[in-house]
C-alpha positions in Angstrom: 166.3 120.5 155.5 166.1 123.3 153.3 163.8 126.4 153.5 161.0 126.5 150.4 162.8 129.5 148.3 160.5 133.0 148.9 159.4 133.0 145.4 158.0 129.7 145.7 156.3 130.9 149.1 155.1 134.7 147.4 153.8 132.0 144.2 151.9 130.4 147.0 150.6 133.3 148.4 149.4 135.0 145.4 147.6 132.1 143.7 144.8 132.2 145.5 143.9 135.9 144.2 145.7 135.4 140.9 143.0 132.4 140.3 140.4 134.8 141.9 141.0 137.6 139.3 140.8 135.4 136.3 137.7 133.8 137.9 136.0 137.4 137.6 137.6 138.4 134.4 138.5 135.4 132.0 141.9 135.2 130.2 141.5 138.0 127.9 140.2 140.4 129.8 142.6 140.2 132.6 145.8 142.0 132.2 149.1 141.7 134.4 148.4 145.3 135.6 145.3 144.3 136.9 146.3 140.7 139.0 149.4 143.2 140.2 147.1 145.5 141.8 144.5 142.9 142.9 147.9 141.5 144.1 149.1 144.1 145.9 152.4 144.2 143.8 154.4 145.9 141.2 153.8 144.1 137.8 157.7 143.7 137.8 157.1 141.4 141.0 154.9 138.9 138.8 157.1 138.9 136.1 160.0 137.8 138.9 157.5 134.8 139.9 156.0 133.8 136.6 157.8 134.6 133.0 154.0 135.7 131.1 150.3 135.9 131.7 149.8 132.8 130.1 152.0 130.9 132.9 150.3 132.7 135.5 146.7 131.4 133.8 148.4 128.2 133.8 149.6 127.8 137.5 145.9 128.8 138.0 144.6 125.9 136.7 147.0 123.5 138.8 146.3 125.6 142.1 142.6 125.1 141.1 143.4 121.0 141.2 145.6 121.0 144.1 143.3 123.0 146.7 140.8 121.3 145.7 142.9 117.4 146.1 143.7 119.4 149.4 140.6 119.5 150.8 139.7 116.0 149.5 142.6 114.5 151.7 141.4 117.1 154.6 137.9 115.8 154.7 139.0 111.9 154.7 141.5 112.2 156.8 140.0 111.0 160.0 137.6 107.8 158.1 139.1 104.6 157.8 135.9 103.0 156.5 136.4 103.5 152.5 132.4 103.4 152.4 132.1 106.7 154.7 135.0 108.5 152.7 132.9 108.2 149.1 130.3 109.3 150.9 131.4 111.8 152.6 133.2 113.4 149.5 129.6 113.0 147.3 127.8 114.8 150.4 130.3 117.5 150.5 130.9 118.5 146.6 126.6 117.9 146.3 127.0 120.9 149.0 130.1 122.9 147.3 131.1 122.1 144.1 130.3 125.6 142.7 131.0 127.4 145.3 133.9 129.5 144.8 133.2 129.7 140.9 136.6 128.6 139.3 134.9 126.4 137.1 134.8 129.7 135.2 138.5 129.4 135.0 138.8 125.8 133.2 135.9 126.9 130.8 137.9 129.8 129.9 140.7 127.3 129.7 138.5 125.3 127.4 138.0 127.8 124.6 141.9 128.4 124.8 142.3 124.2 123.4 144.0 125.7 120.4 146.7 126.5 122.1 149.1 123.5 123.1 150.1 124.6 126.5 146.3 125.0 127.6 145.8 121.6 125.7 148.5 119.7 128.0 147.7 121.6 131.0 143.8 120.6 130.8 144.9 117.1 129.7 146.9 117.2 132.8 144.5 118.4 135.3 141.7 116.3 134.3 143.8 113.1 134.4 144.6 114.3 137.8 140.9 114.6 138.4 140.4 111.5 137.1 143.2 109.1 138.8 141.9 111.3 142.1 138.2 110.0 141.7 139.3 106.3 140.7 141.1 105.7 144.1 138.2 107.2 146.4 135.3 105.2 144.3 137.1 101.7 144.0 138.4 102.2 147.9 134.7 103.0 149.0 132.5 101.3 146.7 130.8 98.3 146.5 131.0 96.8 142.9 127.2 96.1 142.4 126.2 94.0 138.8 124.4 96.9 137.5 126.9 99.9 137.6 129.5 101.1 135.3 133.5 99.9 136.3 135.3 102.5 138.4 137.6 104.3 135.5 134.0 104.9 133.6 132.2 106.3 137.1 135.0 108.4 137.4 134.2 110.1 134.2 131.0 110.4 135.1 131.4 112.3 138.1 134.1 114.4 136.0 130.9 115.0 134.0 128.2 115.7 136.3 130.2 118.3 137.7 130.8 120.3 134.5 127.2 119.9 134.0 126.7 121.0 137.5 128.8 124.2 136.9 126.9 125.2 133.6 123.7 124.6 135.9 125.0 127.4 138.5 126.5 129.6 135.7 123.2 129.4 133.2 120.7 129.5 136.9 119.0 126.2 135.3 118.2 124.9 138.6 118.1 126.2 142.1 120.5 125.5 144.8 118.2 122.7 146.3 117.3 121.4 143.0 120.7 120.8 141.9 122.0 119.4 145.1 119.3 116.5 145.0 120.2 115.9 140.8 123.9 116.3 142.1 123.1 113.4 144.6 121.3 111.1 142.9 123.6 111.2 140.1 126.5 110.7 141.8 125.0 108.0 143.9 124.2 105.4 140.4 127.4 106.1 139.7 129.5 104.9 142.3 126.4 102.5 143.6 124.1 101.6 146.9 126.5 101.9 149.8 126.3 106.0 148.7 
């Protein structure tokens, strides 16, 4: 078996700030001097691991999905009823969705649509998202005559929690508030076994 190559591993490494610093500054603002230093390398260094700012903004996004699949698989893990495992991901994104802010990232990602490798790479990710979402709810949930079919639920949760993140970024609600609108929500979405 071979070893991952080092850039793949120092890619790995550095995503988590490089998605950090674009968090805090947007696209435009952020400039490769300033993810080297919040890196703690020579700009040269992310030029070796990425070819442009735009691919760094890019792998960003993607890191964003896959930490975030990551800790889906993490918290379901040990639940082999599907009912517990919807459940248990509603309870914990009511609690965290927002909390590390890189919402802020696919918003700036957002206004960049005009752009076709933004445009794929949001297509991309929400698919993801989306195909992510369909296998918890129609594993967990209990098809009742009144709710909407699982891809369309799916969207909806896709859209409750952008609207959750505007919430959190515009302070429309408080932390509480939100988390019981967050709940409810989710729960005639996917139906009453949530």
């Amino acid at each position: 078996m071979s070893r991952p190559s080092q850039a793949h591993e120092q890619r790995r490494n550095l995503l988590p700030i490089v998605c950090q610093t674009f968090r805090d500054l947007g696209y435009r603002r952020t400039t490769t001097a300033e993810l080297a230093r919040r890196c703690g390398v020579r700009v040269n260094i992310l030029y070796r691991l990425w070819p442009d700012k735009k691919a760094m903004f890019l792998a960003a996004i993607d890191d964003i999905f896959q930490s975030r699949a990551e800790k889906w698989r993490e918290l379901m893990a040990d639940l082999s009823d599907p009912a517990r495992r919807v459940e248990r991901l509603i309870a914990y994104e009511t609690q965290h969705q927002s909390e590390f802010g890189y919402y802020r990232v696919i918003f700036t990602a957002l206004a960049e649509t005009d752009d076709d490798e933004m445009r794929k790479t949001l297509i991309q990710m929400y698919r993801q998202f989306h195909k992510l979402v369909v296998q918890q709810i129609s594993t967990g949930r209990e098809i009742h005559p009144n709710g909407p079919p699982v891809s369309d639920a799916a969207w909806g949760l896709i859209g409750l929690a952008t609207i959750s993140n505007i919430i959190v970024e515009l302070n429309l609600l408080g932390p509480r508030q939100r988390e019981q609108m967050f709940a409810a929500v989710a729960k005639s979405l996917v139906g009453d076994r949530v």
